[in-house]
C-alpha distance (Angstrom), angle and dihedral (degrees) to the residues before:
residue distance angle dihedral
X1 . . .
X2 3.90 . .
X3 3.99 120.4 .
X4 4.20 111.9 -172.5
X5 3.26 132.9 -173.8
X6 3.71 119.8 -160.5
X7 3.30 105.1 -135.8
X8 3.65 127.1 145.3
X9 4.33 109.4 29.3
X10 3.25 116.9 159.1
X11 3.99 113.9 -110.4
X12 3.75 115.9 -83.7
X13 4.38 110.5 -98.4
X14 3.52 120.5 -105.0
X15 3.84 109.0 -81.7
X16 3.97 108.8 -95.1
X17 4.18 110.5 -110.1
X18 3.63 114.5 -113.5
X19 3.73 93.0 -109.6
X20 3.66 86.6 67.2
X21 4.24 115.4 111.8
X22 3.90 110.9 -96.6
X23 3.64 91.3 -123.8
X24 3.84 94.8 55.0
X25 4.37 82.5 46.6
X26 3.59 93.2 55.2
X27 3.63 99.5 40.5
X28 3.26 91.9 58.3
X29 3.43 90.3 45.3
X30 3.87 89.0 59.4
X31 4.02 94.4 44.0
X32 3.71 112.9 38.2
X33 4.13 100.3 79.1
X34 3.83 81.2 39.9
X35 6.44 138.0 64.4
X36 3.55 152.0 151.6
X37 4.35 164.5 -89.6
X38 3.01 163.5 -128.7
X39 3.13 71.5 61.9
X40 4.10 110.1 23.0
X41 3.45 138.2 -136.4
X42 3.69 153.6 -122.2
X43 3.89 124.7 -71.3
X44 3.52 111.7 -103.1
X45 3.77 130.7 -153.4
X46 3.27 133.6 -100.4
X47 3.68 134.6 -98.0
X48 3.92 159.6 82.3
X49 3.73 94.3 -43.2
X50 3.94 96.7 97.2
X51 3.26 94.3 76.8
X52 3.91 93.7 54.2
X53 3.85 83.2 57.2
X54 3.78 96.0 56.8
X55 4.24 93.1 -123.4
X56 3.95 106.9 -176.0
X57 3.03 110.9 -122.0
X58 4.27 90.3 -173.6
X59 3.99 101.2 144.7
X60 3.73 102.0 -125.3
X61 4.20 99.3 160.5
X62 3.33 117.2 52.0
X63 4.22 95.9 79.4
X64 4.31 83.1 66.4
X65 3.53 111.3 116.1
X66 4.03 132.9 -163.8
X67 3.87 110.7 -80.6
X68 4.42 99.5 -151.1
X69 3.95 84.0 -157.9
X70 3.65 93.5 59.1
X71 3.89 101.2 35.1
X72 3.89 84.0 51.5
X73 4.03 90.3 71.5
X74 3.87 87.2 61.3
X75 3.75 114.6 112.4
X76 4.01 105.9 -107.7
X77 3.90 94.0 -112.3
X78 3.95 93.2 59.5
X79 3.63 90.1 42.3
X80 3.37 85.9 58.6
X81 3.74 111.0 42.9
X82 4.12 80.9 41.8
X83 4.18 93.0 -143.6
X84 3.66 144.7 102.5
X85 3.22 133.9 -162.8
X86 3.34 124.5 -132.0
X87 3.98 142.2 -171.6
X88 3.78 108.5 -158.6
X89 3.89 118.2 -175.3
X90 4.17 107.2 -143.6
X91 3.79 110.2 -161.0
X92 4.26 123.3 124.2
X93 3.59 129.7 -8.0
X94 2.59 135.9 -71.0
X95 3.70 105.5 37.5
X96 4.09 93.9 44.7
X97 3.98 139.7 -32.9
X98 4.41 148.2 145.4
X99 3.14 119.8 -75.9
X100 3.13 117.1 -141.9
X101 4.13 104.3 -75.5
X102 4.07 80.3 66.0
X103 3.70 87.5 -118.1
X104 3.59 116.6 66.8
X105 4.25 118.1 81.7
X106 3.73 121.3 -141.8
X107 3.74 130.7 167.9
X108 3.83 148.6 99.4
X109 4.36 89.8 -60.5
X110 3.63 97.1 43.7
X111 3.88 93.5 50.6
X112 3.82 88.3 43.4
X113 3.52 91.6 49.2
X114 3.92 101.1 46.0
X115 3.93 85.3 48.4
X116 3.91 86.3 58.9
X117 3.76 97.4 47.0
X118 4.04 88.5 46.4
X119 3.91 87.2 52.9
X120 3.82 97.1 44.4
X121 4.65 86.3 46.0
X122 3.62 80.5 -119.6
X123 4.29 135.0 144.2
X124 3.74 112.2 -136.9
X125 3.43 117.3 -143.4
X126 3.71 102.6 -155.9
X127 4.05 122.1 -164.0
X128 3.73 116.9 -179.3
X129 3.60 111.1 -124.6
X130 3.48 140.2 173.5
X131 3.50 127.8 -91.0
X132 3.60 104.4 -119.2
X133 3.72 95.6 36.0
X134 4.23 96.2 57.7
X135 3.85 102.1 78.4
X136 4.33 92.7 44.4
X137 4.09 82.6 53.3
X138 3.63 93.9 49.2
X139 3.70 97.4 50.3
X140 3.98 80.7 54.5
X141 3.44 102.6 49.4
X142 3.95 104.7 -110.3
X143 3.50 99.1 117.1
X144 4.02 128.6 25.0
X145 3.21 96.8 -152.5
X146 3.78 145.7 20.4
X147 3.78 140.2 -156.7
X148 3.96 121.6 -170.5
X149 4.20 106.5 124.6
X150 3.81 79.9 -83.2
X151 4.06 104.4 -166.2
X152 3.42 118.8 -141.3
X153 3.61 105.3 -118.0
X154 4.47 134.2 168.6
X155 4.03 84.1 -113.7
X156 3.42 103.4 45.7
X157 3.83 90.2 41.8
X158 3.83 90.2 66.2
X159 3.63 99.6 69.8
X160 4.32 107.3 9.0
X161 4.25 117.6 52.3
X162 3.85 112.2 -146.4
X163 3.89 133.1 -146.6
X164 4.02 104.9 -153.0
X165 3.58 125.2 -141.1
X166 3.09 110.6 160.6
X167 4.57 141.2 10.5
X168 4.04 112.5 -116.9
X169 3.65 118.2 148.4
X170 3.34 141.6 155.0
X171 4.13 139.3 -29.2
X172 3.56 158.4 129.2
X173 3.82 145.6 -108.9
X174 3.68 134.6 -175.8
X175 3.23 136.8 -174.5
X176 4.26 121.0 -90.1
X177 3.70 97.7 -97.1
X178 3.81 97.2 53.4
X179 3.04 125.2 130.6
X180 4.15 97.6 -150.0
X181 3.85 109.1 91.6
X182 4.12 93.8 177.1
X183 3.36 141.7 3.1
X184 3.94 117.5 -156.1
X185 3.64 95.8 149.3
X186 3.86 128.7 50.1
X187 4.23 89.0 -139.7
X188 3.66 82.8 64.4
X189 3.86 82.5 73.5
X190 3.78 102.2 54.1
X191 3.83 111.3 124.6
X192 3.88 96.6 19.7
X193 3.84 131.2 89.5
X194 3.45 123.1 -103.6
X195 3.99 120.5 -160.8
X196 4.05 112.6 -159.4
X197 3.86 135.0 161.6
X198 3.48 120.1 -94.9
X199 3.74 127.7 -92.1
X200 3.97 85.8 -1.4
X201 3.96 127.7 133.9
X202 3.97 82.9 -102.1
X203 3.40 94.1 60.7
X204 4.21 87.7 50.0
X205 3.27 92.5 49.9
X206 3.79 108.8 50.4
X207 4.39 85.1 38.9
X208 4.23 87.6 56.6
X209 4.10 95.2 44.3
X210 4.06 97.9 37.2
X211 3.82 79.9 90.0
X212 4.45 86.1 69.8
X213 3.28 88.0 68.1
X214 3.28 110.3 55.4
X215 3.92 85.0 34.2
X216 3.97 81.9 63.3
X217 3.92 93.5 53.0
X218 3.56 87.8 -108.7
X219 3.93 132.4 129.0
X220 4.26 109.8 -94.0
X221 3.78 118.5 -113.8
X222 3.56 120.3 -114.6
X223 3.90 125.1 -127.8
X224 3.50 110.6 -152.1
X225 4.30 102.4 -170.9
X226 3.85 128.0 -148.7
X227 3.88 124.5 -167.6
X228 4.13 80.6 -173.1
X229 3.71 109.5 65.9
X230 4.10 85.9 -159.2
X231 3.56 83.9 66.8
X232 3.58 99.2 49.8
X233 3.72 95.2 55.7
X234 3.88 96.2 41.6
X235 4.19 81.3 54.1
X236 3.74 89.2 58.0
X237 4.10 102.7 37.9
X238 4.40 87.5 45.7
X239 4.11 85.2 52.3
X240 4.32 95.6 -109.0
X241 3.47 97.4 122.2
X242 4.16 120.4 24.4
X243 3.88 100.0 -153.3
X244 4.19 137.6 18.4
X245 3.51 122.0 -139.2
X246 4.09 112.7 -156.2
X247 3.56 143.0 130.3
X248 3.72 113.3 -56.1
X249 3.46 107.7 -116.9
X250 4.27 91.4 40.2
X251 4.04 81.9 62.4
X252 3.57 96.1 46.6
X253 3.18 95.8 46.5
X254 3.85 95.4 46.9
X255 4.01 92.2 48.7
X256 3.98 89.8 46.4
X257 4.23 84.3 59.8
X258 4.17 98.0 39.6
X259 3.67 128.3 58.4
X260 3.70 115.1 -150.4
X261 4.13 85.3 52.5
X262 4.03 130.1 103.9
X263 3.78 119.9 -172.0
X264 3.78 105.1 -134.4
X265 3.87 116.6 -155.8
X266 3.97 135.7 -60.2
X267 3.53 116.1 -96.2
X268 3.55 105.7 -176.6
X269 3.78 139.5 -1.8
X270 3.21 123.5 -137.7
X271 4.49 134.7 -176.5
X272 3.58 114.6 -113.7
X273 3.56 123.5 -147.3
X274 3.74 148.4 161.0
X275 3.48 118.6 -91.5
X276 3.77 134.6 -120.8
X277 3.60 149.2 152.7
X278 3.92 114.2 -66.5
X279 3.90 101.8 -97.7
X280 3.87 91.5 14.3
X281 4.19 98.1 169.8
X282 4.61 82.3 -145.4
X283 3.93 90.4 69.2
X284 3.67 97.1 86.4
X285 4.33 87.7 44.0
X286 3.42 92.0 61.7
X287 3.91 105.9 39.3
X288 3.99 79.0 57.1
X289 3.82 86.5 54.6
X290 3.91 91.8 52.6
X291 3.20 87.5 40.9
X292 3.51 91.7 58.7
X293 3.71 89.3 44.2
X294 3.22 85.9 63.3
X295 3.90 101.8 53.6
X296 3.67 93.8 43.7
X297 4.13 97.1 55.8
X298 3.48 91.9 -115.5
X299 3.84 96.4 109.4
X300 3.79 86.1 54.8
X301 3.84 94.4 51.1
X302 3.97 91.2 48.4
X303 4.02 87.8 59.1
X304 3.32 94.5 36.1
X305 4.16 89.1 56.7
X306 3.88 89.4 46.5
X307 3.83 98.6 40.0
X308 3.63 101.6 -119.3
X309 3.68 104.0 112.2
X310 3.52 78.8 136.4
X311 3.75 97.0 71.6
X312 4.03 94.0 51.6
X313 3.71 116.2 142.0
X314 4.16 124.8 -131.4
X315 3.67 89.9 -140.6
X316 4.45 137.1 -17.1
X317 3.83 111.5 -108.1
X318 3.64 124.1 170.9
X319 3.64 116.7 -113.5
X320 3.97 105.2 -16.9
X321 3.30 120.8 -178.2
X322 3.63 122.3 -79.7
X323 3.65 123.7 -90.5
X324 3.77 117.5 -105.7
């Protein structure tokens, strides 16, 4: 059983003017009570635009049943209080978003995450959060756990441990009538605009390599960042920015809903893992409850509902190495 309280959305955008295109309207629309990876994303607010972007609803957790072997790594004073808490980041589909009562979360991480509790016998107490405020609030003890597509990166290993559960990464979309057909190096950027979520790995990224263009005597790229992900997309559909830069399966997923959208190429993948506290003693718990996940089929059914079989995982580890 899963309690949430949503706390900490991002405000709702500006409403589009009239004179905007109807594409850019409905896309919006589609995206703004839905973000991404590897890397994460904003929270979005709530509302009735779920059910615009066809989020299954197909109930694919509540047949998982307590493993003893697993719940037996919890430290004694969870087992015995029998709750987590944890920070979940709602944004775009498919990772996690409202339904349409504004209130309810459903995606990828929150069907993930419920599995986990149901494995360890244990009541999440789920808080929405913001994206960029999660990992500070782990390191101080708020939350125990966190969901966001957190990537497993070298600088976020140093101070947060991950469980992975599933491989995202890195990617790009345009719009239709773009000229760009793939992007496999950063310099391939230089002169354009590039729209990215705030405080995510994107943003890192394009801020440490804007230096290759200029290194190549070309004009830098700018990075125009959005803590609403219905701003983003209007940004690229009205002509502001020329190309987004989120988490592969949040862009596939968006250009699958939206006409008028192209999904360019992946760039980079990345694991994707919950979040705790560096030297958290419930890491090895819940990789056995993936794990388990994982033996059982229901791992499999959970990508299966959110169409990102793509992204499975061989095995959970706890904090592996980043991918290069």
């Amino acid at each position: 059983m899963t309690t949430t309280t949503p706390r900490g959305r991002a405000a709702r955008a500006p409403r589009p003017r009239t004179t905007a295109p109807r594409a850019a309207v409905l896309l919006a629309t589609a995206v703004l009570a839905l973000t991404a990876c590897g890397s994460g994303g904003a929270a979005g607010a709530a509302g009735p635009a779920a059910a615009d972007a066809q989020v299954p609803t197909t109930d694919v957790v509540s047949g998982v049943t307590k493993d003893p072997a697993a719940a037996k790594l919890l430290p004694a004073d969870v087992r015995a209080r029998g709750t987590l808490a944890l920070a979940t980041s709602v944004g775009t589909p498919p990772g996690a978003t409202y339904l349409p009562d504004g209130t309810t979360v459903a995606g990828q991480d929150i069907d993930f995450a419920d599995a986990v509790g149901k494995v360890l016998g244990l009541k999440l107490t789920r808080e929405v959060a913001s994206f960029e405020a999660i990992l500070p609030a782990l390191d101080s003890g708020k939350y125990d756990l966190g969901t966001g597509n957190f990537g497993v990166t070298e600088e976020r290993r140093k101070t947060i441990d991950f469980v992975t559960y599933i491989n995202d990464g890195q990617g790009f979309a345009v719009r239709a009538d773009s000229p760009l057909k793939k992007v496999t190096a950063l310099p391939q950027l230089c002169g354009l605009t590039v729209a990215t979520g705030a405080g995510t790995t994107f943003e890192a990224t394009l801020e440490d390599n804007r230096h290759r263009c200029r290194d190549a005597g070309k004009p830098p790229y700018d990075v125009k960042t959005y803590a609403d992900q219905g701003a983003l997309w209007i940004s690229l559909q009205q002509g502001r920015s020329d190309v987004v830069m989120s988490t592969i399966n949040g862009l596939r997923y968006a250009v699958r809903q939206q006409q008028g959208l192209r999904f360019l190429n992946e760039f980079k993948r990345l694991d994707v893992g919950f979040a705790f506290k560096k030297g958290s003693p419930l890491a090895p718990a819940v990789q056995a409850a993936v794990n388990r996940l994982k033996a059982d089929g229901t791992y499999d059914r959970i990508l299966k509902k959110w169409g990102t079989g793509a992204s499975a995982v061989t095995t959970s580890r706890i904090s592996p190495p980043e991918i290069r």
